[in-house]
N, C-alpha and C positions, 0 to 999 in steps of 0.2 A: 504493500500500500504506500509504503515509502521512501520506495526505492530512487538509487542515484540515474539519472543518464545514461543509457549505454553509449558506449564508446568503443573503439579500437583500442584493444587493450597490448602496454608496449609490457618490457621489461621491468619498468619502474612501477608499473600498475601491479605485475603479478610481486612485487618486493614489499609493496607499500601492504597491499593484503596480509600477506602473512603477519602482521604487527597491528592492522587497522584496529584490531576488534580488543586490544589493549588501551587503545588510544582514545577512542570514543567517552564521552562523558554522557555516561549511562550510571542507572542502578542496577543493583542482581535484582532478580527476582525475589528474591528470600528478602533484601528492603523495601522495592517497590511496593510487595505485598502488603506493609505495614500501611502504607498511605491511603489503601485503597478500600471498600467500603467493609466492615467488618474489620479491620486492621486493627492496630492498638493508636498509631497517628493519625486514623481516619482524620477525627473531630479536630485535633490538631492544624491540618491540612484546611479543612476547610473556615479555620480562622483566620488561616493567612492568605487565603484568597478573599475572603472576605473584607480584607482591611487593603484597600490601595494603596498604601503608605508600603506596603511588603513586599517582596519580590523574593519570589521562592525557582531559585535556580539547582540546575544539575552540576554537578562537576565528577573530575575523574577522581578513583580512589576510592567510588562507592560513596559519595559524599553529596549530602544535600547542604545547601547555602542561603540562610537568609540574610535577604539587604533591605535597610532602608537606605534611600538617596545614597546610594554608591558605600553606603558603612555598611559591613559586613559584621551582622547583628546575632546571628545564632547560626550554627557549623550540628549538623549530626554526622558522625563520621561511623557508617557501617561496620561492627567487628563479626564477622562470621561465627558460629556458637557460642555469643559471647553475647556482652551486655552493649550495646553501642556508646559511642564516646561525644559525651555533649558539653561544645565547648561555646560561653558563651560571649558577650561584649568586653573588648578588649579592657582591662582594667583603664588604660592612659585615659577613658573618656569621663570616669568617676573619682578618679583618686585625689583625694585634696580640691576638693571643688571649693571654692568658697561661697558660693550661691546655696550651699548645701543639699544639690541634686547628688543624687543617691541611687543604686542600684538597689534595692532589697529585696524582690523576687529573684527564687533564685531557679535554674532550669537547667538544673547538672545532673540527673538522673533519667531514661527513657520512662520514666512513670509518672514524672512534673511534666512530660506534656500529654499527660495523659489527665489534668488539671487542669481544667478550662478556665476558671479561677485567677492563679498562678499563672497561667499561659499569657492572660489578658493583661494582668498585672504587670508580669515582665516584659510585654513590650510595648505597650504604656510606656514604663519608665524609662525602656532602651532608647526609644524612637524619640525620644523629649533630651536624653545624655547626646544621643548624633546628633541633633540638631543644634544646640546648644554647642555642642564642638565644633562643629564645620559645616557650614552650608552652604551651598554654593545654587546660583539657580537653575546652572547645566542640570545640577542632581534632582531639583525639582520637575525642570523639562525629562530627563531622560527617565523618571518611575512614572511621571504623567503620561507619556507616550508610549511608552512600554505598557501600562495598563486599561489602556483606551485603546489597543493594537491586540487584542487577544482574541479576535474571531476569526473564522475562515471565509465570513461572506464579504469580509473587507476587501479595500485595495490590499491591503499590506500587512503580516504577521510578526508581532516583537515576539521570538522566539527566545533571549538568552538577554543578559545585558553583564557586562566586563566579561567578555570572552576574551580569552588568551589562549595560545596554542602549547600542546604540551610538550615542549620539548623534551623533557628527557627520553621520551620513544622517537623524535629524530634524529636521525646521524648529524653529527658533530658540522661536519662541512654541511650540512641542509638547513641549520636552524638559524633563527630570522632573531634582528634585535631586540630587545626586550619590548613589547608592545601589548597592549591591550583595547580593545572596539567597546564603544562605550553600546552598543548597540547592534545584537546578528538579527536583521528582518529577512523576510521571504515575502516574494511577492505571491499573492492567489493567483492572479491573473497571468495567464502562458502568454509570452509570448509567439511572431507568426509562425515559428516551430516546431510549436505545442511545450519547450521548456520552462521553466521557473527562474527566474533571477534570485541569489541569495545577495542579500546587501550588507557592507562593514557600515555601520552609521556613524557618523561623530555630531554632538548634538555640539550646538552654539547661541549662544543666546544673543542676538544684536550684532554686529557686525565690528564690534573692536579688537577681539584675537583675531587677526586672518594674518599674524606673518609668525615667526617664532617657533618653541618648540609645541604650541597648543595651538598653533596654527591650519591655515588650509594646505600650503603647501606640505608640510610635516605629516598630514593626516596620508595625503595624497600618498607621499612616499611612501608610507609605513605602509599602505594597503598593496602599493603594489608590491613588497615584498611577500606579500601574503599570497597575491593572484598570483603572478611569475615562478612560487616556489611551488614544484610539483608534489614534494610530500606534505606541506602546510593546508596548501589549497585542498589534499586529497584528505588531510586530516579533517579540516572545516568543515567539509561535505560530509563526512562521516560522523560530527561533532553535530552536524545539522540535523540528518537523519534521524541519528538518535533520540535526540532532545526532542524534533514532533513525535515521535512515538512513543517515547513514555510521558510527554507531556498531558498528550492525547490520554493516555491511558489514567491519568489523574485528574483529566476535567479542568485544568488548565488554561483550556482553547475552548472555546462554546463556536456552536455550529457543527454544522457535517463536517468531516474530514474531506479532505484532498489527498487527490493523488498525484503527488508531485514526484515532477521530473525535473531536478535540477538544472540548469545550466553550470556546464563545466569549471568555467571562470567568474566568480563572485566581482560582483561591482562594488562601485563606491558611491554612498548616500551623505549629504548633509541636511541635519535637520534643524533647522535657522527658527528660534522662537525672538518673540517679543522683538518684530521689527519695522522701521518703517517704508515706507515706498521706496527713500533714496537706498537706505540698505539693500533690498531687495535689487533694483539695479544694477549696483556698488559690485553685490557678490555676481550675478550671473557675469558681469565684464571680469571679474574674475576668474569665475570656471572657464569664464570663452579664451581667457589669455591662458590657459593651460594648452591650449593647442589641441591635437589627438586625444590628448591623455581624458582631457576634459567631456568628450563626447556622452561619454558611457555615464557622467556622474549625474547623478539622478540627487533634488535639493525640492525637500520639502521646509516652505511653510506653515508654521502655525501660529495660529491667536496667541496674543500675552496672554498672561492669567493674573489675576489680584494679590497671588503669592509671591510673583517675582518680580522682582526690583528692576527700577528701569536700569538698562544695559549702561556701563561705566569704557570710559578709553581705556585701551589698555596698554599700555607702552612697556613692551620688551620684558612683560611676567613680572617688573617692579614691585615690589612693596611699598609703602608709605617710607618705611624706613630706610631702604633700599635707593630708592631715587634719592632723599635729602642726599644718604654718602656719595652718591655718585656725583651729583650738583656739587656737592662739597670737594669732594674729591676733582674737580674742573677746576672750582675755585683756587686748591693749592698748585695744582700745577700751574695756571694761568698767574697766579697773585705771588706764589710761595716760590714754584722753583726758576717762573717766569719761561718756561717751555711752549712749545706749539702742540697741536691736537696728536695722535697717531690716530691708528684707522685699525677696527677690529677686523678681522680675516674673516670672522663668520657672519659679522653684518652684509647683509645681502638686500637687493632692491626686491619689494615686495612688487605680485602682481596687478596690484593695485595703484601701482604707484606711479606716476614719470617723476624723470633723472632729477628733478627738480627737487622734488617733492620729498625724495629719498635723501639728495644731499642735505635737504635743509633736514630731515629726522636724524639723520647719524651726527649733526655736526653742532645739535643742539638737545638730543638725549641718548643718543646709543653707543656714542664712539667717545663722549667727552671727556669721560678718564683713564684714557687709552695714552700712552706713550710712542712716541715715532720707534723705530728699528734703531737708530744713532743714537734715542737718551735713549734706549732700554743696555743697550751695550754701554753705557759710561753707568751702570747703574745708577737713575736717577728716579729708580722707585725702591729706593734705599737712602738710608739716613746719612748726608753727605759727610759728616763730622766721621764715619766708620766706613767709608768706602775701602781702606785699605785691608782692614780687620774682615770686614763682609765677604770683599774678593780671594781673600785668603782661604777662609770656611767655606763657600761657593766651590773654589777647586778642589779641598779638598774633599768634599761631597762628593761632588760630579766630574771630579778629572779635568776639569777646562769650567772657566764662564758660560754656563750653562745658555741655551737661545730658548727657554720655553718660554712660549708667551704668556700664560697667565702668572707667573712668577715675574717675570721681567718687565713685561709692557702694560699688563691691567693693573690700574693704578687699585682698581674697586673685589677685586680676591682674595682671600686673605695668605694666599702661599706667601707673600712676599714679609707680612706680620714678625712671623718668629724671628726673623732674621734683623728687625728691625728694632725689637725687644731684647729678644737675648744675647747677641752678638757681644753689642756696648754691654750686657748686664753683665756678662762672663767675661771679658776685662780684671776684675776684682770678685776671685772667688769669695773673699773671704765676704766683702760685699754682701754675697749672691746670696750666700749661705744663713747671712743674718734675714735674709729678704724672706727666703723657701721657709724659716724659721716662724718668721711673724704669718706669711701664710698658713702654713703648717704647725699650731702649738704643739698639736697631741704630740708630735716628732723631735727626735731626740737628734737634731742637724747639725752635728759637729763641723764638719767638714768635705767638702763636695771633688771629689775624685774623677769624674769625667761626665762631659756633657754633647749633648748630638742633635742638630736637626734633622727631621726625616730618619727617623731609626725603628727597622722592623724588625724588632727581635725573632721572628718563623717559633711564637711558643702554640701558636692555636691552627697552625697549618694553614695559614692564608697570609694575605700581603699588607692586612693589617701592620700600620706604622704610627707612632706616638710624631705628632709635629716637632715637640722637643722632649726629650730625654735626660735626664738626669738620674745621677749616680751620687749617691754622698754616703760617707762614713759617721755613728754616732763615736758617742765619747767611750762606750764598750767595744768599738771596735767592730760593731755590726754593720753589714749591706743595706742601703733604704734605695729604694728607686721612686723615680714621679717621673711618671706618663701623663704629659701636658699634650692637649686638643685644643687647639686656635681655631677659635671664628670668628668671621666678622661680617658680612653681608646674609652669609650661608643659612641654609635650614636644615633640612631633614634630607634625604638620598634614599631612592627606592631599594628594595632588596634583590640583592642577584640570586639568578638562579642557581650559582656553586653556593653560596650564604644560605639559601631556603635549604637547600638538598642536604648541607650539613647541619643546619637548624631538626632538621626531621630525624639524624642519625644518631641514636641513642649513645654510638662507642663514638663519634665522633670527639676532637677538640672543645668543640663548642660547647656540647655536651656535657661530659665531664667535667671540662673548668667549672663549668656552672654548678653542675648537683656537688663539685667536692668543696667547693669556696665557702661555701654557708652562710654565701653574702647575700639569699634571693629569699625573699618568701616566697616564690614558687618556684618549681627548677626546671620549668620546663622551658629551652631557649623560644619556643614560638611564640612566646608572651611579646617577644623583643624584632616579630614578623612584623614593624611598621616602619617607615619613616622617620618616627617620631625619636625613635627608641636605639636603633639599630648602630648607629655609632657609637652613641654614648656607652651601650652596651658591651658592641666589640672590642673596644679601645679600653674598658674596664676589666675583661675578662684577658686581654693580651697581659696586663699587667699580673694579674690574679695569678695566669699561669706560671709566669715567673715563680712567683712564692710557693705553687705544689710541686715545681722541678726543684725546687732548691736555688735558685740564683739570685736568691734575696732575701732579706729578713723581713724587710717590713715594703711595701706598695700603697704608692696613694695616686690614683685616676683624679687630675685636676684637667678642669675646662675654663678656658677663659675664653671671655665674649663681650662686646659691648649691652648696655645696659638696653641703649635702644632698640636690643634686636630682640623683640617681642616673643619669637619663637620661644627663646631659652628663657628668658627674665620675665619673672611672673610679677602682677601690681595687685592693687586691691580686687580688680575684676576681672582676672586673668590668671590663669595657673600656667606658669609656663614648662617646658618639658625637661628642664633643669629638677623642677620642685616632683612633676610626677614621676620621673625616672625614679626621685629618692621614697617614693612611695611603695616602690616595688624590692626594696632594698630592707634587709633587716637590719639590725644596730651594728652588728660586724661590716654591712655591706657600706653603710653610711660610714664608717671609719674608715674606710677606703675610697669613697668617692665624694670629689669636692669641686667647688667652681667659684671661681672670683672675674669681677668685673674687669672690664678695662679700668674704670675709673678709680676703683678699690683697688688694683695693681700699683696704677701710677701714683698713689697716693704713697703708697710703702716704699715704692723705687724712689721719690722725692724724697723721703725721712731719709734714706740709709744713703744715697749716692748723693752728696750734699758737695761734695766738691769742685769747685772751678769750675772744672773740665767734663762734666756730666750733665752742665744745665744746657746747652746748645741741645744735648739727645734729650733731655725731658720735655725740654718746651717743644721741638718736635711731634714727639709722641702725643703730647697733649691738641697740638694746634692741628696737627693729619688725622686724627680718631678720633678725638672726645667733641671738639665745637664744629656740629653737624647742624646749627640751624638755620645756614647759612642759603 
């Protein structure tokens, strides 16, 4: 009934078979069962179609997924003669709240959802913690559409929404960069073939992302590595398949079934809410400057709704915070070092754009604290009073004067920070030592023995590296290390697929540093599968490992950040992911991981480095990072 396309079948069709039937995001039968009428998640089931706010997806591994607006709210993971494993809203969305939202139902046994009660209760309170975290209006457009798209007498079926392809059953040269479809549609209607179109969708709300990485042309790309790759595309199809048939078989979908016949190669959809006439324009000139590529992509409109906010510009993924330093950062170079603009390599003329138009954007918010190639080589996004001391530590890192560009030429990354803090600080260990001191009381910091930028000790099996490094001796003659994490624009970084795959591996590094540390109230690394978490975490346990091999006495995971950067630095109405990471931390964990400001930094570097020849590098550091209201 749901069968794919016939086609001529090559070599790679009979390869891809043999593995398909691994790949597919299916339930067994032995769980499906459970959803279905008579089941024990019957009643379950039909709560969460009940509530439009929910989005109850398939995934591989025998695994059901629910979401609200893109949060991924309740996980049951099938165990074959066993009890199933119910895992539910990631702690980081309750922990330390200060508005005092709460999770209190709790839905950790397959018998609490067998509690309609309970069921109602908890995601009640889940769907009010997402929202309250993050909301975005994409995520409201993308469960609105998705739940308004559930028939078969429609033009168009939302089948899945955050599909991703499963790599680990493609071969190593087959698999495609890290990506995800915020949206897999089918169309009802054949076309004059009698085929089916399957659609990647990216939803967009207004027309202010169209360049960048949440862009048109980015979406563009990423799909065709999807359509182009013959195991991907072949997986999708069979990812597709699956999903109408047991969707079907859960009532899902209302209407008659279809019997679809796919079309071989999946297109590309954009779904443009809350827009107005010129928008609508604006993008077709758009898709039509795509050339060829463009032909196929299929762009619906829909009506605003009362819950989404009118559409905002969006200039180059900026944060509020984000833009001042970079404005700031133009400021020093133009005011401070008295330099001309350079030009980012990845800045690129959008399709929307003429040459005009383009130069005046890069050369008034995208390029403006960029350094030319000639001051990136005189190092002059480093603190000039240490250029000799900088180039010293530079060779000896990297063998020669390194040419990367975001170290060298982005005035606005923080690769270039350590080197512009600790350099001049390691001058006067004795200094340094009093400074890691007032930082670190609990620590007993006699005396500091060797220090390193970019140092990856290989204790947790990956390429984890502490920005700066530090070795120091107490007064007993004991090992202390501090693994220091620089930020300064930056957020959160999504999780790799080698990172998830050892996240899942119970003997793994990551694993073990964890359960043997005794630093976690829970020890399970998947708590730490976000964004939010997933550094702070690595870069804590790299250290941690140290002290169960022996190559240390004592570790302390410090992070330093500016104060403005929201993400980490929590206020009265904000918890920031500084405060909840230490929520997941028990008393031993919190003795080991710690963060100071910029500003709390240079406070201490001013007491202790009080001489002559240190205040040219304070005022510095003060006048390039801390006076950003400029």
């Amino acid at each position: 009934m749901y069968g794919l396309a016939n086609s001529a079948r090559t070599v790679v069709d009979v390869i891809i078979d043999k593995v398909r039937i691994y790949m597919a995001r299916r339930l067994s039968s032995e769980h499906l069962s459970k959803y279905l009428e008579g089941g024990i998640y019957h009643d379950f089931l039909l709560y969460v179609k009940s509530d439009k706010e929910l989005a109850f997806e398939i995934r591989v591994k025998d695994e059901v997924m629910i979401y609200c607006q893109k949060n991924l709210i309740l996980k049951i993971s099938h165990r074959k003669h066993t009890s199933d494993n119910i895992t539910m809203l990631s702690p980081r969305y309750y922990i330390n709240r200060k508005d005092g939202l709460t999770l209190n139902a709790q839905l950790s046994e397959p018998t609490d959802l067998q509690d309609m009660a309970k069921v109602k209760q908890y995601f009640e309170e889940a769907k009010d913690l997402c929202k309250k975290y993050k909301s975005h209006d994409e995520f409201i457009v993308q469960q609105r559409y998705k739940s308004e798209h559930n028939s078969f007498s429609g033009k168009y079926l939302a089948i899945d929404m955050e599909w991703a392809p499963d790599q680990a059953k493609i071969p190593v040269e087959y698999r495609v960069e890290k990506t995800k479809v915020d949206l897999l549609i089918v169309s009802n209607v054949p076309d004059e073939e009698g085929k089916h179109d399957v659609y990647l969708a990216e939803v967009k709300c207004g027309l202010g992302a169209v360049d960048g990485k949440s862009g048109i042309e980015d979406h563009v790309r990423m799909s065709q590595g999807i359509i182009n790759n013959v195991y991907v595309r072949q997986a999708l199809l069979q990812d597709v398949t699956s999903i109408i048939k047991q969707k079907t078989q859960l009532h899902l979908f209302v209407g008659t079934p279809i019997r679809y016949h796919f079309s071989e190669r999946p297109k590309i959809m954009f779904i443009l809410a809350n827009s107005s006439e010129y928008d609508k324009l604006s993008f077709d000139r758009i898709i039509n400057n795509l050339g060829e590529v463009g032909h196929d992509i299929m762009v619906e409109y829909i009506e605003s709704s009362k819950e989404i906010q009118p559409a905002k510009a969006h200039y180059g993924g900026d944060s509020e915070y984000r833009r001042s330093c970079r404005q700031h950062q133009a400021w020093f170079r133009e005011n401070i070092l008295k330099l001309e603009m350079g030009r980012n390599h990845s800045t690129r003329q959008g399709a929307n754009e003429t040459k005009e138009e383009f130069e005046h954007r890069r050369t008034t918010e995208t390029d403006i604290a960029i350094l030319t190639p000639a001051d990136a080589a005189r190092l002059m996004n480093f603190v000039p009073e240490y250029h000799e001391e900088i180039r010293k530590a530079l060779c000896e890192d990297r063998g020669k004067i390194p040419t990367d560009f975001g170290l060298m030429a982005n005035m606005l990354r923080s690769e270039h920070v350590p080197w512009n803090i600790f350099v001049p600080m390691m001058t006067d260990l004795t200094v340094a030592a009093n400074c890691f001191s007032d930082i670190l009381p609990h620590r007993d910091i006699k005396t500091i023995r060797k220090w390193k930028i970019e140092y990856a000790p290989n204790t947790i099996q990956d390429k984890t590296a502490f920005d700066v490094y530090v070795e120091y001796e107490t007064s007993r003659e004991e090992a202390g290390v501090i693994g220091i994490e620089v930020k300064y624009t930056e957020e959160g970084y999504s999780v790799g697929n080698k990172e998830f795959a050892m996240m899942q591996d119970s003997s793994s590094a990551y694993s073990v540093t964890t359960r043997n540390s005794e630093c976690f109230v829970n020890n399970d690394p998947l708590q730490f599968n976000n964004p939010d978490f997933i550094q702070l975490w690595r870069n804590h346990i790299l250290g941690l490992a140290m002290l169960q091999q022996g190559k240390a006495d004592y570790f302390d995971s410090l992070t330093l950040y500016p104060s403005g950067n929201v993400h980490f630095h929590s206020s009265d109405s904000h918890i920031g992911v500084i405060e909840a990471y230490k929520g997941l931390l028990t008393d031993k964990g919190k003795d080991t991981f710690h963060s100071i400001t910029y500003e709390d930094l240079f406070k201490i570097l001013s007491e202790h480095y009080n001489k002559r020849r240190f205040l040219p590098w304070l005022k510095y550091l003060e006048t390039r990072y801390i006076n950003t209201s400029r």
